[in-house]
C-alpha positions in Angstrom: 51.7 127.7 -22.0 50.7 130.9 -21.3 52.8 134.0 -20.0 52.2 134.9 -16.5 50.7 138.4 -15.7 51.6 139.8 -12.5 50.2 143.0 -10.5 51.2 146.1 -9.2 52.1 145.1 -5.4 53.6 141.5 -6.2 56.8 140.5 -4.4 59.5 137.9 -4.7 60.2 136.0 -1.8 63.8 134.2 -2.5 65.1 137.7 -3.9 63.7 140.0 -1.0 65.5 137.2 1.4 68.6 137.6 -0.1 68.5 141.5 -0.7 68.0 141.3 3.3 70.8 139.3 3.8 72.5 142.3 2.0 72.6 144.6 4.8 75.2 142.1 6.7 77.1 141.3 3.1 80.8 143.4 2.0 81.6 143.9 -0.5 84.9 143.1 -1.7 86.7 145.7 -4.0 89.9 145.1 -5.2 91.8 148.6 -5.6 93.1 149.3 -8.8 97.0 147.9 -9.4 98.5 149.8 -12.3 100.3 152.4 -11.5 98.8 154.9 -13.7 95.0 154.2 -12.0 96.4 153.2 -8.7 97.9 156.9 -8.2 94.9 158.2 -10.4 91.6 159.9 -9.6 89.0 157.7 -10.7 85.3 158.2 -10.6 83.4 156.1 -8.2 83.3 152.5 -8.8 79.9 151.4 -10.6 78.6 147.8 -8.7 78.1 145.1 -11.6 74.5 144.8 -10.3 73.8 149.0 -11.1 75.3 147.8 -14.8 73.6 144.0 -15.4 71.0 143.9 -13.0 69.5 147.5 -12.0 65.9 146.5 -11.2 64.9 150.2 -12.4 65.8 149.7 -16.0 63.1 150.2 -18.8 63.5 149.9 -22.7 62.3 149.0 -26.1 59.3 151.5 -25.8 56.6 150.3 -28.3 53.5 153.2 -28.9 49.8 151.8 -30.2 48.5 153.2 -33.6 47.1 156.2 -31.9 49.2 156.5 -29.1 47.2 156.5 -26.4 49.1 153.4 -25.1 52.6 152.1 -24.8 54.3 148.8 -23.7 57.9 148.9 -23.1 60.4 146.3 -21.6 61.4 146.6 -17.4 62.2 144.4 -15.0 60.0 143.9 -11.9 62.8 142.5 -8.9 64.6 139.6 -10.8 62.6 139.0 -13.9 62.3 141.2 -17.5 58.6 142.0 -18.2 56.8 144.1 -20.7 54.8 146.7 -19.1 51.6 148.5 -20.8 49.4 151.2 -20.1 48.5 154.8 -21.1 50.9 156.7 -22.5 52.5 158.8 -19.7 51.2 156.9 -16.5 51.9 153.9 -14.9 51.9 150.6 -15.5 48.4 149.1 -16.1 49.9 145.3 -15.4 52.8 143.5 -17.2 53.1 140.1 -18.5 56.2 137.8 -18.3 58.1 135.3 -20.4 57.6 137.4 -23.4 59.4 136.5 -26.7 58.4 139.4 -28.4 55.3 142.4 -28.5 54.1 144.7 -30.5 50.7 146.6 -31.1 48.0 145.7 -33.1 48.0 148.1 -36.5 43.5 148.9 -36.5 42.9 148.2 -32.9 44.6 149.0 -29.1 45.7 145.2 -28.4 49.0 144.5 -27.4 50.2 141.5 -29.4 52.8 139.5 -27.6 54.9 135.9 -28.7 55.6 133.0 -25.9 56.9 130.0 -25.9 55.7 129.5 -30.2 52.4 131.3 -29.3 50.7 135.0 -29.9 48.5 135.9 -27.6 46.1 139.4 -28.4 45.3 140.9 -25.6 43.6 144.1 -24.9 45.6 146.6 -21.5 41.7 147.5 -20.7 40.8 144.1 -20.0 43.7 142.6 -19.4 43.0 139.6 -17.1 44.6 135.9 -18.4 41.6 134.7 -19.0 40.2 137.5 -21.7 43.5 136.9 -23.5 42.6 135.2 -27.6 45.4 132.8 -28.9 45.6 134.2 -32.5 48.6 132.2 -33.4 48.7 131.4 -36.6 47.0 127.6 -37.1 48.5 124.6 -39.0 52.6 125.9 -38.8 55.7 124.3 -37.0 57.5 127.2 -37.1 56.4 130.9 -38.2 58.1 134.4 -38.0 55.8 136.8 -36.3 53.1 138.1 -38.6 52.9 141.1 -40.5 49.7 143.6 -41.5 48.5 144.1 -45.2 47.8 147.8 -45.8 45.4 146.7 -48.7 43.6 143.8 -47.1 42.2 144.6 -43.3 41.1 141.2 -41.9 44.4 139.0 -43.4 48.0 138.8 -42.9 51.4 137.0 -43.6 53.4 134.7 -42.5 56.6 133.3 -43.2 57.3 129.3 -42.3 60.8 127.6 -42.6 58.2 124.2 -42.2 59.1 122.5 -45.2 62.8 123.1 -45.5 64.8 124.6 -42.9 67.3 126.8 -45.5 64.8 129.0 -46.8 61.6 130.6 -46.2 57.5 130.2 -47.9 54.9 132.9 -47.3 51.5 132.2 -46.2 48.4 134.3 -45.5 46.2 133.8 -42.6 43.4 135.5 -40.9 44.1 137.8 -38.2 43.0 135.0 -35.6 45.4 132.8 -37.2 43.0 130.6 -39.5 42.5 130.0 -42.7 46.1 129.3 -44.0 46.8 129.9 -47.1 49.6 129.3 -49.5 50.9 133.0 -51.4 54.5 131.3 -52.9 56.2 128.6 -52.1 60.1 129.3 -52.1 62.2 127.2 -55.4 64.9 127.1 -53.1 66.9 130.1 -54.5 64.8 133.2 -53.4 66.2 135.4 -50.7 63.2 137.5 -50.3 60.2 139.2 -51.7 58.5 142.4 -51.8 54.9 142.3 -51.5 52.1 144.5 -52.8 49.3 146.0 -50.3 47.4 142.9 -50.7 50.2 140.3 -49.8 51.1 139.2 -53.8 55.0 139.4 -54.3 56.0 141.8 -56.6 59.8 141.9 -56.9 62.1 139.1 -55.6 65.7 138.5 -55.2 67.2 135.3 -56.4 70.4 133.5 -55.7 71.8 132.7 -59.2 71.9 128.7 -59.5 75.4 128.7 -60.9 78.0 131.5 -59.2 77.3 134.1 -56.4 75.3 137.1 -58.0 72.0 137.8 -57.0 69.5 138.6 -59.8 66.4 141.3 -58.9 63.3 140.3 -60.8 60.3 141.9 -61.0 56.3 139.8 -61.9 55.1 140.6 -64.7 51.9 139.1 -66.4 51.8 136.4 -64.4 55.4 135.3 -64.8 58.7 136.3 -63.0 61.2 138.8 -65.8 64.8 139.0 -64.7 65.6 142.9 -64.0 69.4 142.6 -63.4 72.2 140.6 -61.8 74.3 142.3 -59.1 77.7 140.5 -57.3 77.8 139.6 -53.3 79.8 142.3 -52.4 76.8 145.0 -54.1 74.6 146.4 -51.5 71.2 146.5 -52.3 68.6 146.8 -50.2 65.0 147.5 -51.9 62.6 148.1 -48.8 59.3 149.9 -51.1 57.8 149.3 -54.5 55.4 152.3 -55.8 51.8 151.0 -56.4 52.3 150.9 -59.9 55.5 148.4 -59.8 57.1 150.9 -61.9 60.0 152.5 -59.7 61.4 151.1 -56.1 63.8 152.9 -53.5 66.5 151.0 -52.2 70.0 151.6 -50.4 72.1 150.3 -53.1 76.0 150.7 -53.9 75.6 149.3 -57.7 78.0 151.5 -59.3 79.2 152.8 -56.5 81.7 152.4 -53.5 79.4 153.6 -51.0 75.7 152.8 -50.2 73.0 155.9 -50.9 69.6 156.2 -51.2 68.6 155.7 -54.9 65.2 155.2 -56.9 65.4 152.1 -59.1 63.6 151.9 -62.1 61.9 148.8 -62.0 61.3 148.7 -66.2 65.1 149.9 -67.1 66.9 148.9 -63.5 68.9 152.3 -63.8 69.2 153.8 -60.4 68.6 157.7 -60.2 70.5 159.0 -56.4 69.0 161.0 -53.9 70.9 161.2 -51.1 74.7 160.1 -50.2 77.3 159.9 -47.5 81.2 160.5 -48.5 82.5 158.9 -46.0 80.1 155.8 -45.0 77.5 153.6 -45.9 73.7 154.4 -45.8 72.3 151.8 -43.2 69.2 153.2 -41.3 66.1 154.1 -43.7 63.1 155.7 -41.9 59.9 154.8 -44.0 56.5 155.1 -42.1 54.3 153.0 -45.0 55.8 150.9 -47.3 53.4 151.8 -49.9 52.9 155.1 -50.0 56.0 156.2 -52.8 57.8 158.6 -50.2 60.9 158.1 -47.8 60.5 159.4 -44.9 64.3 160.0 -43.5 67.8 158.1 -43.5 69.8 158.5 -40.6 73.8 159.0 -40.8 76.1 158.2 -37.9 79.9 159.1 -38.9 81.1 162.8 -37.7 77.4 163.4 -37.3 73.6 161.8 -36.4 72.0 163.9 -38.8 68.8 163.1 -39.6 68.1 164.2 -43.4 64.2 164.5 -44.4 62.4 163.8 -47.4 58.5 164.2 -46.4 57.1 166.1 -43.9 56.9 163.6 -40.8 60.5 163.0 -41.2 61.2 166.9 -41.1 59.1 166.9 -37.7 60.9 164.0 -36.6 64.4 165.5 -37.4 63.2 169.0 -35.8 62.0 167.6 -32.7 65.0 165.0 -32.1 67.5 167.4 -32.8 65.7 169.8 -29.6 67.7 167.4 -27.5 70.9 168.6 -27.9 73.8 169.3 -30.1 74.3 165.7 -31.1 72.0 163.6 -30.5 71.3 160.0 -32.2 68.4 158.3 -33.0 69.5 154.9 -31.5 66.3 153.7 -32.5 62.4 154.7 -33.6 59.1 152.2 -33.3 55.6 153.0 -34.7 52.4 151.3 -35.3 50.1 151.9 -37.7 50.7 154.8 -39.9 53.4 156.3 -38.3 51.8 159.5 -36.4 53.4 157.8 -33.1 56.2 157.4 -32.6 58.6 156.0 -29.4 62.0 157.7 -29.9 65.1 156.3 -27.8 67.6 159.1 -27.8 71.2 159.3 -26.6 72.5 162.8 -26.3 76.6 163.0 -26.8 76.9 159.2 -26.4 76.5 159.6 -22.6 72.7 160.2 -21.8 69.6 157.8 -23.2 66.2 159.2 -22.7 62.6 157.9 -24.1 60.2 160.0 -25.5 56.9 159.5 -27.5 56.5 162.2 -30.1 53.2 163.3 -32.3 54.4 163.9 -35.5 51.7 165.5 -36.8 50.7 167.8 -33.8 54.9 168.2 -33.1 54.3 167.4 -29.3 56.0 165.3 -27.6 55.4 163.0 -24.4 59.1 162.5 -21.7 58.9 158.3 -21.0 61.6 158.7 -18.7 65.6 157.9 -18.7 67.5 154.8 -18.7 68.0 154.7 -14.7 72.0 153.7 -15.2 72.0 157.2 -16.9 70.7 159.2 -14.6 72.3 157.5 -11.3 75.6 157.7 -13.2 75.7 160.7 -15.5 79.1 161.5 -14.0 81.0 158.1 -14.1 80.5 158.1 -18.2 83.0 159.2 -20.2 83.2 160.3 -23.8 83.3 158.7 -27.1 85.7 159.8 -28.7 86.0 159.2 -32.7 89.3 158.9 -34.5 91.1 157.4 -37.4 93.9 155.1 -37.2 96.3 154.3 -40.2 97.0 150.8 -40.9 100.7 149.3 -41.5 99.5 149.8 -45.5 98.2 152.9 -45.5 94.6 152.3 -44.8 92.2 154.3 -42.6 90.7 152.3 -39.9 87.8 154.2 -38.2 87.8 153.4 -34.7 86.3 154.8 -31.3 88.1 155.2 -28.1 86.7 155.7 -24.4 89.3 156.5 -21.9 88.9 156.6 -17.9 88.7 159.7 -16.0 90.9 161.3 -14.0 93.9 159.3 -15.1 97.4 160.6 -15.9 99.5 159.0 -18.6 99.6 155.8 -20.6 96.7 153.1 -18.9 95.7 149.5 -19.3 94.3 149.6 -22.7 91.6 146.9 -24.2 91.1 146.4 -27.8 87.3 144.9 -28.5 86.9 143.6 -32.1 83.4 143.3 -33.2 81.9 140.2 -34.4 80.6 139.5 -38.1 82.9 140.4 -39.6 80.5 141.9 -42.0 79.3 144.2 -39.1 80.4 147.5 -37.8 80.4 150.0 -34.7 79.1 153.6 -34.7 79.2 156.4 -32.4 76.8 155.6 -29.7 76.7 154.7 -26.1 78.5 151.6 -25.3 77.1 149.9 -21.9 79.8 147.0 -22.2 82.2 149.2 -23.0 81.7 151.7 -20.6 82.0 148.9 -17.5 85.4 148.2 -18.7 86.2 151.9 -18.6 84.4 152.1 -15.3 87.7 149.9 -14.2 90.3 151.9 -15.3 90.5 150.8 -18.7 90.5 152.5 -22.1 88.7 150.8 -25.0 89.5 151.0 -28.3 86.7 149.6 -30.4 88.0 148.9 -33.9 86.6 149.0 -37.4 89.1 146.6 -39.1 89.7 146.1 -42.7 86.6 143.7 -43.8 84.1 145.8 -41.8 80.8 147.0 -43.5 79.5 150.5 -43.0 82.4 152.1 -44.8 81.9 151.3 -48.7 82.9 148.3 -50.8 86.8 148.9 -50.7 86.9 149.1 -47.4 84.9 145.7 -46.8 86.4 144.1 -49.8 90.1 144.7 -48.6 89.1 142.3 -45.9 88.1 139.3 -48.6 90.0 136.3 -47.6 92.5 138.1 -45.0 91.6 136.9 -41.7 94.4 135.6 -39.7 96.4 138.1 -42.3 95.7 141.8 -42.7 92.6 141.6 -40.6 94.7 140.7 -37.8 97.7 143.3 -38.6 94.7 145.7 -38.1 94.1 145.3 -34.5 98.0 145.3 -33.8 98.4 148.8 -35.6 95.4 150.2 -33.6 97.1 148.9 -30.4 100.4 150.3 -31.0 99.2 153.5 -32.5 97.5 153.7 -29.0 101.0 152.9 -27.2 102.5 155.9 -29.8 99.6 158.1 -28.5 100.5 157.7 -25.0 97.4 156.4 -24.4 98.5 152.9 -23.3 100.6 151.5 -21.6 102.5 148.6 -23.9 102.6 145.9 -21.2 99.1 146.7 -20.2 97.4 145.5 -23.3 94.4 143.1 -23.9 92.3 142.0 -27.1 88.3 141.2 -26.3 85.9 139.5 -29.1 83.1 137.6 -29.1 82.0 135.4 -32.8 84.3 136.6 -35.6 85.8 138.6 -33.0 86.6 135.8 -30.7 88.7 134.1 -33.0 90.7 137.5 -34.0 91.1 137.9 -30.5 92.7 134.3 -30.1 94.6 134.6 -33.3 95.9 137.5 -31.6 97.8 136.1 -29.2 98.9 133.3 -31.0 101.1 134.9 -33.8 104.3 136.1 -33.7 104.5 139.6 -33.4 101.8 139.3 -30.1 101.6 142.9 -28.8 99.2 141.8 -25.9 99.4 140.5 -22.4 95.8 138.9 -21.8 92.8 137.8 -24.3 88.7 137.3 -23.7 88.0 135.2 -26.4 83.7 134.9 -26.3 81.6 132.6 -28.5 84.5 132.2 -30.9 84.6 130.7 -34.4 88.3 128.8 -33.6 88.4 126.3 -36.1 87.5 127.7 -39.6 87.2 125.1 -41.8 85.0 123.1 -39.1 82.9 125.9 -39.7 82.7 126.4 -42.9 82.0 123.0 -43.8 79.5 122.7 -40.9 77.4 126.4 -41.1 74.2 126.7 -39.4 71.7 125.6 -41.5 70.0 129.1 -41.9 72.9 130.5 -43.3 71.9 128.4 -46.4 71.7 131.1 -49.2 73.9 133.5 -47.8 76.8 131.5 -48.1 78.5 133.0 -50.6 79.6 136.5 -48.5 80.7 133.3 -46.3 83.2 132.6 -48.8 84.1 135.8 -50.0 86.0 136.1 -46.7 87.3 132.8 -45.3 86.8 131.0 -49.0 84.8 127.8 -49.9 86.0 124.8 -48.2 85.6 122.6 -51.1 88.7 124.2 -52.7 92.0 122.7 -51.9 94.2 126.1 -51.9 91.2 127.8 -49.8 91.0 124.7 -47.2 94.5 124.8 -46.3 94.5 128.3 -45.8 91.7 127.9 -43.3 93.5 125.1 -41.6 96.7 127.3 -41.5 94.9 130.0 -39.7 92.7 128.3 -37.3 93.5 128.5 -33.6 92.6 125.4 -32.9 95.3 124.3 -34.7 98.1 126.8 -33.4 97.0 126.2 -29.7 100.7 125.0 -28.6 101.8 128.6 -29.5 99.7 130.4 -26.5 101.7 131.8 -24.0 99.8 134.7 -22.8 96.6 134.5 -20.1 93.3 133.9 -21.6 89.8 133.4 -20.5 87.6 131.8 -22.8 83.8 132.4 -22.6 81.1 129.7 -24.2 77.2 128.5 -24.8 76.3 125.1 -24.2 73.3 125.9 -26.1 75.1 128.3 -29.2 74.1 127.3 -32.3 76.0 129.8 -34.6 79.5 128.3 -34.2 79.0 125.0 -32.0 80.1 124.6 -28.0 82.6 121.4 -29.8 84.7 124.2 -30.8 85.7 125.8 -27.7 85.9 122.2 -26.3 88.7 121.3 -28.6 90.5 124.4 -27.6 90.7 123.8 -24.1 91.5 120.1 -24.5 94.5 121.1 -26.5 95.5 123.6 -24.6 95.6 121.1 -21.7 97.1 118.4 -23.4 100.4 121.0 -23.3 100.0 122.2 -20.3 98.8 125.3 -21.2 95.9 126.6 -18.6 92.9 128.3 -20.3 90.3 129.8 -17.4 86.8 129.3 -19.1 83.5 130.3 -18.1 81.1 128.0 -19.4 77.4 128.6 -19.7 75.0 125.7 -19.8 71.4 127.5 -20.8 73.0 130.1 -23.0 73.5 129.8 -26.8 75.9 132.4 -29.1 75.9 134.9 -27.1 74.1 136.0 -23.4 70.7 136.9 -22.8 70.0 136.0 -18.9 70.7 138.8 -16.7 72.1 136.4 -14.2 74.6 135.5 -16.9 76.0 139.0 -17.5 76.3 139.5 -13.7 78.9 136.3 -13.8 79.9 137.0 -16.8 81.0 140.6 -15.7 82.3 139.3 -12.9 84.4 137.0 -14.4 86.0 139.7 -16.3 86.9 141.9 -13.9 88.5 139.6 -11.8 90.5 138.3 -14.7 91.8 141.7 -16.3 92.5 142.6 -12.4 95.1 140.0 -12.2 96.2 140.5 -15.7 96.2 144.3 -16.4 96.2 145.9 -12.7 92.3 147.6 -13.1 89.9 147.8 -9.7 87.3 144.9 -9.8 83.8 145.3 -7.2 85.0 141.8 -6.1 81.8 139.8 -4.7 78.4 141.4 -4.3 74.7 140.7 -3.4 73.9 140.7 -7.0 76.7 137.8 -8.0 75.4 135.8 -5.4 71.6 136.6 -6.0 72.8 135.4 -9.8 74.1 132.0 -8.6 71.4 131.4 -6.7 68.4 132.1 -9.2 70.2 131.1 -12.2 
């Protein structure tokens, strides 16, 4: 099925009706409670629909080779589009239902995924009918395509077809015919670096016995083993010089934190070029793939410097860092060589902006701000970035938002990130920012077990969920009690994956320091999971196990069935509203099901908001509005913030979701 294009001019009946019947809807806000807000100044109260639904909103800017063109994401009324069209100007037309787009690397055709199919499609012609299916022939399933510098009329494709677990890679031509087969995957590879022409190079192995992965690089026809490096070892190898002689990578081999190093592909020593003391390496900026330089890396901790290392990433790092005093690159997109570029900026963690720079000429195109921005410049608050230390000693980096114009301790929500081999950074926050819209402050949390902070710091989280992990987010809260930032009987834990079950093991131990929990998308049976992973998780199961452990060990399964909340349920005395996807595939809809059943059967009442077309996580803007909703009524009744109360835009939800 095709996408559907749509015109300047169109209209949407059902949602111009209801915007209508607007004007004779009231809104119902429900004044803050606490007595810190309800004596407080706050800012103006932000509608969930200006946060979940504003109809002005625009992102994902995506530039064509030569930058004459752009396509970016919007919404037109109720529905997300991609627009196109000229750099600068307005929308040519937009096209709906879109999976994915990007621009064509020789040519100015947008190249767009729907519903399994890629459709080429030029912004001068741009009428359904002109559209060419190029997706690539004789595949179930295939991840979008990617360009050959060496070969101009052929590209690759990689197709999970023949066994679900693990990836082959194909070559096609660039109207998706002529499949043919470049490897076929012997059910341990990871991944492969490829040459200009397609041919894999180097590839990373999962060992068959044990959990190291082993680099190995072709030669003469034949795969040589390089080295060997444990699960814990970063190392990501993203360009291979022409010769096959040297490779950089981010890598911590030998090392407790990840830097930018040059491997030698003959000897596998590693020479450094470039390090962090105090976090991981995790953005790389490298225009070509082939050409032997790196462009920039990007840190985030105390700083968003952007460090050079040709002379593109110098102009990029000059003409980003005209924005302000800190400024971070929250993201970068280029086709093509990497002339053009489509920057999204956020100045002081408070201000996004779009821009499309000319590296080479240095000038640089404004594509607008994001519209909650600039309505609402004065309602966001600071990020503020801090250090909290653990019961043990440890140094937990952590960010905190607070309202403004409040006096004294407030509400206070901890939000634990999901993973857990993930991390925050300094940045702007959207979710974050609604709850501190409400009166709330928000401590966001880089527990023990975190990544982005070197191996110790990850490692010290092996195998202590439901342990140390846990003692983590109960420090951070009480630290923010010692503070006088929060108020002790005002306290809530949010999490959604990983940090939906922290959040319910929370409030299920003893030494329970909060009053309410949002448990979202939760892992709350471990062992369920970890006998029962999704099936792409297949060779990355062993970072799996270096945290909960394998399932098929006695001692290890225990501890998971010790520390699961589904089996500690009887012990919840504290409110709770539980968040699920019919449709999630990560940890299973069964589990929150057994959660709430138990909880019933001792008369324990769990409020949970159920969602019936969405999977691990939310995607529907209808769903956020509810979802939003949902929460501020509950932590209104629970921790005495304001809540909007019914709107337009909750109805408008219901009725068009």
């Amino acid at each position: 099925m095709k996408p559907t294009l749509k015109r300047a001019g169109a209209c949407l009946f059902g949602f111009a009706a209801l915007t209508a019947l607007s004007v004779f809807w009231v809104t119902r806000d429900r004044a803050a409670t606490h007595p810190a807000l309800a004596d407080s100044d706050l800012p103006n109260l932000i509608s969930v629909r200006d946060f979940y639904a504003d109809t002005k909103a625009e992102w994902a800017h995506r530039p064509s080779f030569d930058g004459q063109f752009v396509a970016w994401r919007g919404s037109r009324f109720v529905t997300e589009v991609v627009f196109f069209g000229k750099a600068g100007e307005k929308p040519m037309g937009w096209i709906e239902d879109i999976n994915s787009f990007w621009w064509d690397d020789q040519s100015n055709h947008l190249l767009a995924t729907s519903d399994g199919r890629l459709w080429k499609i030029d912004p001068l012609n741009s009428d359904e009918d002109e559209w060419v299916d190029i997706t690539p022939r004789g595949f179930r399933h295939w991840t979008w395509p990617m360009a050959l510098e060496g070969i101009d009329d052929r590209m690759v494709v990689a197709s999970r077809d023949r066994n679900p677990a693990f990836s082959d890679l194909y070559m096609v031509d660039r109207d998706g015919s002529n499949k043919e087969l470049i490897v076929e995957n012997d059910g341990q590879t990871l991944h492969w670096i490829l040459d200009t022409n397609g041919l894999p190079v180097v590839r990373f192995q999962r060992a068959a016995e044990g959990t190291d992965t082993i680099v190995q690089v072709m030669r003469d026809g034949s795969w040589e083993e390089l080295f060997a490096f444990p699960v814990m070892t970063t190392l990501d190898l993203f360009e291979v010089s022409p010769d096959v002689k040297s490779a950089f990578a981010i890598s911590s081999r030998g090392r407790d934190k990840a830097a930018l190093v040059k491997v030698d592909l003959t000897t596998g020593l590693e020479t450094l070029i470039y390090e962090e003391a105090d976090e991981d390496l995790t953005d790389v900026i490298n225009f070509s793939a082939h050409d032997d330089v790196v462009d920039a890396v990007v840190s985030h901790r105390g700083d968003s410097d952007i460090t050079a290392f040709s002379q593109r990433g110098a102009a990029l790092a000059e003409m980003v860092s005209g924005h302000g005093s800190r400024v971070q690159l929250d993201s970068v997109n280029w086709t093509g060589p990497g002339d053009h570029v489509t920057v999204n900026l956020v100045t002081n963690a408070q201000k996004r902006h779009f821009h499309l720079f000319n590296l080479t000429a240095k000038t640089q195109l404004d594509l607008g701000d994001f519209a909650f921005h600039a309505k609402h410049a004065e309602a966001i608050v600071p990020t503020e970035e801090i250090t909290i230390p653990a019961r043990d000693g440890l140094q937990l980096p952590a960010l905190l938002m607070r309202p403004k114009g409040v006096n004294g301790p407030v509400p206070l929500i901890v939000k634990v990130h999901g993973g857990p081999a993930a991390h925050r950074v300094w940045e702007y926050h959207h979710a974050e920012q609604f709850l501190v819209n409400r009166g709330y402050a928000v401590l966001v949390v880089n527990f023990r077990g975190s990544t982005g902070f070197g191996k110790a710091f990850q490692e010290a989280g092996f195998k202590a969920f439901g342990r140390a992990m846990q003692d983590d987010l109960v420090d951070a809260a009480l630290w923010a009690v010692d503070q006088g930032i929060a108020d002790p009987d005002a306290l809530a834990v949010v999490g959604a994956s990983y940090g939906g079950y922290a959040s319910a093991m929370a409030v299920l131990r003893e030494d329970n320091p909060f009053s309410a929990a949002i448990i979202e998308h939760a892992m709350l049976d471990v062992a369920y999971q970890s006998n029962f992973p999704p099936y792409y998780w297949g060779l990355n199961l062993p970072m799996w196990h270096s945290y909960f452990g394998d399932p098929a060990n006695p001692d290890d399964l225990a501890q998971m069935q010790a520390l699961s909340p589904n089996n500690l349920v009887e012990n919840l005395d504290t409110p709770v509203l539980l968040v699920a996807g019919k449709r999630d595939r990560v940890v299973g809809f069964e589990q929150s099901e057994v959660f709430v059943r138990k909880a019933k059967d001792n008369g324990i009442n769990v409020e949970l908001l159920l969602f019936e077309d969405e999977g691990h996580g939310l995607e529907k803007w209808q769903s956020n509005v509810l979802h939003a909703r949902k929460i501020e009524d509950f932590l209104h009744e629970v921790l005495g913030g304001r809540s909007g109360g019914q709107s337009i835009a909750e109805k408008a939800a219901e009725f068009l979701d």
